[in-house]
N, C-alpha and C positions, 0 to 999 in steps of 0.2 A: 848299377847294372842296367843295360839300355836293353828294349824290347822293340823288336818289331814285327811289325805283320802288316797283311797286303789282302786287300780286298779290291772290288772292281765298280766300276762307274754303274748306277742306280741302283747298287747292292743295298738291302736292308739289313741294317747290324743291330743287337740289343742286347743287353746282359741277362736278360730275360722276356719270355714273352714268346708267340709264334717266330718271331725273328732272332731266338736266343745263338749266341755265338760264345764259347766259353772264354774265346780270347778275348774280348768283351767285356770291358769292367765296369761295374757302378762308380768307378773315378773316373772312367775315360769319358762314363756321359756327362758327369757334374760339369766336366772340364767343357766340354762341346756347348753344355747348356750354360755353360758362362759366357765363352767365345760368341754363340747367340743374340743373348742379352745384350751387349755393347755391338755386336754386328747383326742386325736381324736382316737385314737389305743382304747377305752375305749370299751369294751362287756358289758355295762347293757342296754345302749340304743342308736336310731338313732334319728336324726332331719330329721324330715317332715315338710312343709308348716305351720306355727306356732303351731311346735307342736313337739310331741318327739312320738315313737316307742318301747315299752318294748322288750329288747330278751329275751331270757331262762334263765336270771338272774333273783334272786325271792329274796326278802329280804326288808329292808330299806332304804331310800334316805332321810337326812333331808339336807329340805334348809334354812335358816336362822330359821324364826317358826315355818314351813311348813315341815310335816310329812308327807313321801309318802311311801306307804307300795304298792309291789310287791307282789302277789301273785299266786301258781300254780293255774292251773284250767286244767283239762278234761273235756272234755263234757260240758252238761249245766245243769248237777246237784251242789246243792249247792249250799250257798251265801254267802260271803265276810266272814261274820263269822265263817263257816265251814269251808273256805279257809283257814283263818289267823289259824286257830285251828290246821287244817292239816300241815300247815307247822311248826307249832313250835313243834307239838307232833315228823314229823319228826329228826327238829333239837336237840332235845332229846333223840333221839333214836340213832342218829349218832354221843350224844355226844358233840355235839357244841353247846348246852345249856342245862348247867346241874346245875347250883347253886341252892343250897335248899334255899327257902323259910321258912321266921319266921314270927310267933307272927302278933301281927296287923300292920307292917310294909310293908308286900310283895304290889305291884301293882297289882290291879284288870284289868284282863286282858281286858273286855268289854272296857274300855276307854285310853288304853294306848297302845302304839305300840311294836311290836317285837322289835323295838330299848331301848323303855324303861327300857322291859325284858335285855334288855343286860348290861344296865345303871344299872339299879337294881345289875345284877349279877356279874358287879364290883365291886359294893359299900359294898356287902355284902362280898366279897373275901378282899378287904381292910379292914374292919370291923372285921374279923377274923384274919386276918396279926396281926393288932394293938394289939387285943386281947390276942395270944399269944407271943406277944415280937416281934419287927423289929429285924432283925442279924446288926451286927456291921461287918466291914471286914476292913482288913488292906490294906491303902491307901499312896502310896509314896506322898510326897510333900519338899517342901524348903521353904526354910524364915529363920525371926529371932527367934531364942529364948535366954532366960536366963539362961539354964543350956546344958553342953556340952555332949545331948545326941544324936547321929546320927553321920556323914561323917561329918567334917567339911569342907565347898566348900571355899578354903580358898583365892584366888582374891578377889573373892568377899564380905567376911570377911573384907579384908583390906582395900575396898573400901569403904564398908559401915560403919564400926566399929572403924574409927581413933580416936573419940573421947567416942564410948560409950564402953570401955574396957568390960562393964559388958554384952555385948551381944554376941551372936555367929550365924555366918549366917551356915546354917546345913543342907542338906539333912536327912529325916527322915522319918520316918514311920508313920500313925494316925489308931489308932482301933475306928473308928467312921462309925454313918449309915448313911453319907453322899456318897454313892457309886452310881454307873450305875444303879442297883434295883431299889432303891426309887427315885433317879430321872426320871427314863421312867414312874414309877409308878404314880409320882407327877404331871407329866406331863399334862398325859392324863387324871388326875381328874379335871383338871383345864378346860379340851376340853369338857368332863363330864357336869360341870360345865355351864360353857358357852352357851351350846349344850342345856342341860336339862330346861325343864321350867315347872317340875313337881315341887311343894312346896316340898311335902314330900321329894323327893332326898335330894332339895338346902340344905335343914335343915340338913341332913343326910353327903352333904357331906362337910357345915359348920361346923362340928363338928370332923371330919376326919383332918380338914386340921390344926382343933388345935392344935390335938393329933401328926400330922406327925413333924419328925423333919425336919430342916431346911436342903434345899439341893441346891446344883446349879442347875440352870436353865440350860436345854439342848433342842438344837434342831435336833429330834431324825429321823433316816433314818435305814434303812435295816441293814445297818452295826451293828448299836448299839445291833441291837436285835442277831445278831450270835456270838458277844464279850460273849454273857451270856452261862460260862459253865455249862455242867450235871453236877449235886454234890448233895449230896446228903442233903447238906444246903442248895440248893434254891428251893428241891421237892416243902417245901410251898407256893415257890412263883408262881409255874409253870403258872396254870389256870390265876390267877392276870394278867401274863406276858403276855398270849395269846391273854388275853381279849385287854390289851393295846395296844397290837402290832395290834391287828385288828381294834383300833379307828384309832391308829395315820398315821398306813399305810395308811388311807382311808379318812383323812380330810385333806378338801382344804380349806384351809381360806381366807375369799375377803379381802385381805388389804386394799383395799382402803375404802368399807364402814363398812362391817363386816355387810350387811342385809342379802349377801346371802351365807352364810359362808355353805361349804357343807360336808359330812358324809356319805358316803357310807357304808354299811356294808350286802353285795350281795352275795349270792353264785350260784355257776350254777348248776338248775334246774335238767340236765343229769347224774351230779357227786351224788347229793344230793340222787337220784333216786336210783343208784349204790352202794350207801351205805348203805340208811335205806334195800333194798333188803338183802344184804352182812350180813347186823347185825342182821336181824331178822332171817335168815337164820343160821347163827353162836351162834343164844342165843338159839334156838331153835330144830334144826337137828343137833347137830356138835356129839352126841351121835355114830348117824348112817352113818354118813357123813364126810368126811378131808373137810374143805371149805377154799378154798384160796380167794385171793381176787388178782388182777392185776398182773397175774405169769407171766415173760419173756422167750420165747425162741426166741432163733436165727433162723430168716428166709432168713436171705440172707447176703452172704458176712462177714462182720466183724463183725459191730454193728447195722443192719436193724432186728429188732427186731418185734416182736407180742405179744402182752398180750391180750388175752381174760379177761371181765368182774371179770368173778366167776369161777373157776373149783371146781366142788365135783367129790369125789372120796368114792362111799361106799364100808365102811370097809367092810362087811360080802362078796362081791362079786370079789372087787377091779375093778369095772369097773367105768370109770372116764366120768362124763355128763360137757358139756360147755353151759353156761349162758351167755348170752349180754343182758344188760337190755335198752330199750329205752323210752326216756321218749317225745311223741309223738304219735300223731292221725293217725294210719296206716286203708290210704284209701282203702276198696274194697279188705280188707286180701290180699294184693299184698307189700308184701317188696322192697325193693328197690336191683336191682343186684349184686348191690356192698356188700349190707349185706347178701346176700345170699355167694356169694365169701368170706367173711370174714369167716360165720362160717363153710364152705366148707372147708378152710383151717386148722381151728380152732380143727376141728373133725380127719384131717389127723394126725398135729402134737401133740393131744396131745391121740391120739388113743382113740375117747372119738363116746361111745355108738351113743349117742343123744347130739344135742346140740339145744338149746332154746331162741329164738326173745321173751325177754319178753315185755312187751307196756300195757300199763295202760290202761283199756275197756272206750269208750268212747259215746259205746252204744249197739246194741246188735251184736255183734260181736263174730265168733265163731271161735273154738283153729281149726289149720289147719296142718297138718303133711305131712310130704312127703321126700323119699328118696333119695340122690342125684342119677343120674344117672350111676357114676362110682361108685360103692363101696366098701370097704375096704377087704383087704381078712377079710373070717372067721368070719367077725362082721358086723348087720346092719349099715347102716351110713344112719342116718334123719337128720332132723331139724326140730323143731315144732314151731309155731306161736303160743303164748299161752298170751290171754288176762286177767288181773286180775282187780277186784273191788279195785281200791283205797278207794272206802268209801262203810264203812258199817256202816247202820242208821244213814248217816249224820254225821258220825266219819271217821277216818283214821281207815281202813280195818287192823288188828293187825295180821290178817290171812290166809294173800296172798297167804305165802310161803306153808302153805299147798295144794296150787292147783300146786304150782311147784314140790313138794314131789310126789301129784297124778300121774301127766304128767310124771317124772322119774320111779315109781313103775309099769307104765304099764307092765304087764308080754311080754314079747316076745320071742317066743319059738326060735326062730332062732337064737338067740344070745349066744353066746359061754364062756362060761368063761376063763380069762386070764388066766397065769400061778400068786402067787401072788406077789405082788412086795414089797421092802420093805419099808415101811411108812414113813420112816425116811429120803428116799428121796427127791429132790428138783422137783417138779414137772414144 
């Protein structure tokens, strides 16, 4: 019988103690303070006095049958549902879960977890694989055969063949789909598998494993996933590949009983933030606007480098605005110095109008501007504090970026126009 439950990014959870939670077991912490011990470098979470601390990692954690689902939260609008909604509408938007859903097969989201969703959306990317054909690739190997096609490796011919004349020991070739692809593939359906305790998948991916062919068994690590070339024969495998690489990166298996076998699959909170901003911005303003995303300059010496979030650059003016998106509760409209010296910098090197503290509103909280002290020839030099609605009616807000476009379009008569530069530049 699987269990789940949902709590939220820096929640304190404990089976007992100030932080007691009754959903909360003294196995789910053993389980954590084992995953610990072999991960102590781990950023999803800390150990407290029986009990664990979420960070700014948002996603799912399964422990044996125990589904825990991480979620964003601002403020204290919303509930667990409007959370898990937000987050996956983000992870959709950025991309990182994107399988179509079919027919009466997809998982209904109300009782399955963002992990499901992902289970699902392998099965359904292997499902599609089988559909149109596995590829075959050509595979070195040795042994005997009966006809002399290949290198004959010939010691060892003599050693083995003194009495069967009719064999030949060969170096040779095999166009078969028993290759790296469908064994990483095969791998993680079996983790799938294992993992999953939805009937509907089991059945779904009982019937996958009919269809796959037979492969060697491998036990897969970082290397295996960079062997796999770009080509233009494995495009179909791509998504499959991702998705696996993110189970098997990310499961820990208890050898010894297999109760608390674990599965991470976490992204961080700050990146996630930086991106749905970056995308919605780029499907939306990229008309009026060049939108970069994580541009490098040189600030010091060889290779001490600076990337701001976002740069826009609109076209009709050529004047270039800097974006740092933070995804955090900024007390009493007061930034932090450090982030003010960031985009102080930020606005020198990339000679940029305005630059923007964006932060998720987390209540009534108002946008705040102000010029730095020294200013640039010829050009204002700000920085705006600009708070935006994650959610609108209990939805993910689809139209932040238009309070970012307003905050940019303020007219300012003092501001000069550049000479123009050309586009095709590296910004």
């Amino acid at each position: 019988m699987s269990n789940s439950l949902r709590f939220f990014e820096f929640q304190k959870i404990a089976y007992k103690g100030k932080w007691q939670n009754t959903l909360f077991t003294e196995d789910l912490h053993k389980a954590f303070e084992a995953y610990y011990t072999k991960n102590p470098d781990t950023p999803f979470f800390e150990l407290i006095p029986y009990g664990v601390r979420f960070k700014q990692y948002v996603g799912a954690i399964q422990i044996g049958k125990t589904t825990i689902e991480v979620l964003p939260k601002i403020g204290k609008e919303g509930n667990e549902e409007t959370w898990q909604k937000v987050l996956i509408d983000m992870l959709k938007t950025c991309h990182l879960l994107t399988a179509k859903q079919t027919g009466d097969a997809h998982l209904k989201l109300k009782s399955n977890s963002i992990l499901d969703l992902y289970f699902e959306m392998y099965i359904l990317e292997l499902e599609n694989l089988l559909h149109k054909g596995l590829i075959k690739k050509y595979k070195p190997n040795s042994g005997q055969q009966k006809a002399l096609k290949g290198a004959l490796k010939f010691s060892k011919h003599l050693s083995k063949n003194i009495v069967h004349k009719e064999r030949f020991y060969l170096n040779y070739t095999e166009y078969t789909k028993n290759h790296l692809l469908h064994q990483i593939l095969f791998v993680a359906l079996k983790v799938v598998n294992h993992i999953s305790s939805s009937p509907l998948l089991k059945d779904r991916i009982g019937r996958i494993q009919l269809l796959f062919p037979e492969v060697n068994s491998l036990k897969t690590n970082k290397n295996h996933f960079t062997k796999i070339a770009n080509s233009r024969k494995h495009k179909p495998y791509e998504k499959a590949i991702s998705i696996a690489e993110l189970i098997l990166l990310n499961y820990r298996p208890d050898i010894k009983s297999g109760n608390r076998d674990l599965l991470a699959l976490m992204f961080d909170m700050n990146m996630l933030w930086e991106e749905y901003v970056f995308r919605l911005l780029k499907k939306i303003h990229s008309k009026e606007y060049r939108i970069l995303s994580q541009q490098k300059k040189l600030f010091w010496h060889k290779n001490q480098k600076i990337k701001p979030d976002i740069v826009m650059v609109e076209k009709s003016s050529n004047k270039t605005f800097v974006i740092d998106t933070k995804w955090k509760v900024l007390q009493k409209n007061r930034p932090s110095d450090d982030d003010l010296k960031q985009m102080y910098v930020y606005n020198h090197h990339w000679s940029a109008y305005k630059s923007i503290l964006l932060y998720p509103k987390s209540k009534l909280q108002q946008s705040v501007e102000g010029n730095f002290a020294l200013p640039m020839q010829n050009q204002t030099h700000t920085c705006q504090l600009l708070f935006v609605d994650v959610l609108e009616n209990n939805q993910l807000n689809k139209n932040i970026t238009n309070q970012v476009i307003e905050a940019l379009e303020i007219e300012d008569k003092s501001q000069t126009k550049l000479p123009k530069k050309n586009y095709n530049e590296r910004i």
